[in-house]
C-alpha angles and dihedrals in degrees: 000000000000125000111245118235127197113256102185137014118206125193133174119206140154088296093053136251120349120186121187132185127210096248087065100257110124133177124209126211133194116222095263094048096053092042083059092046092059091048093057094051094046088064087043098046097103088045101045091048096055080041082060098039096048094053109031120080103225124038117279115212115166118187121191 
């Protein structure tokens, strides 16, 4: 079994929402912007997880 490794590292502060990968690239968003993001990916959220199910060879199940 491989060891898993992060890929990215989010983190939300008083600029906004930084996510950084572990290759080195980030992208910074202001409040508004990420607010918007998660928007987007609400309405997205069925459709994203077939996405992940189609294409992933073990279940994926995420609970919050």
């Amino acid at each position: 079994m491989k060891e898993s490794t992060e890929r990215y590292r989010i983190t939300v502060g008083d600029g906004g929402l930084e996510i950084h990968s572990s290759q080195g690239s980030s992208l910074h968003f202001t409040a508004a912007e990420a607010l918007m993001l998660l928007d987007i990916l609400k309405n997205e959220e069925d459709k994203l997880k077939l996405m992940a199910e189609q294409t992933s060879p073990m279940s994926v199940r995420m609970r919050f």
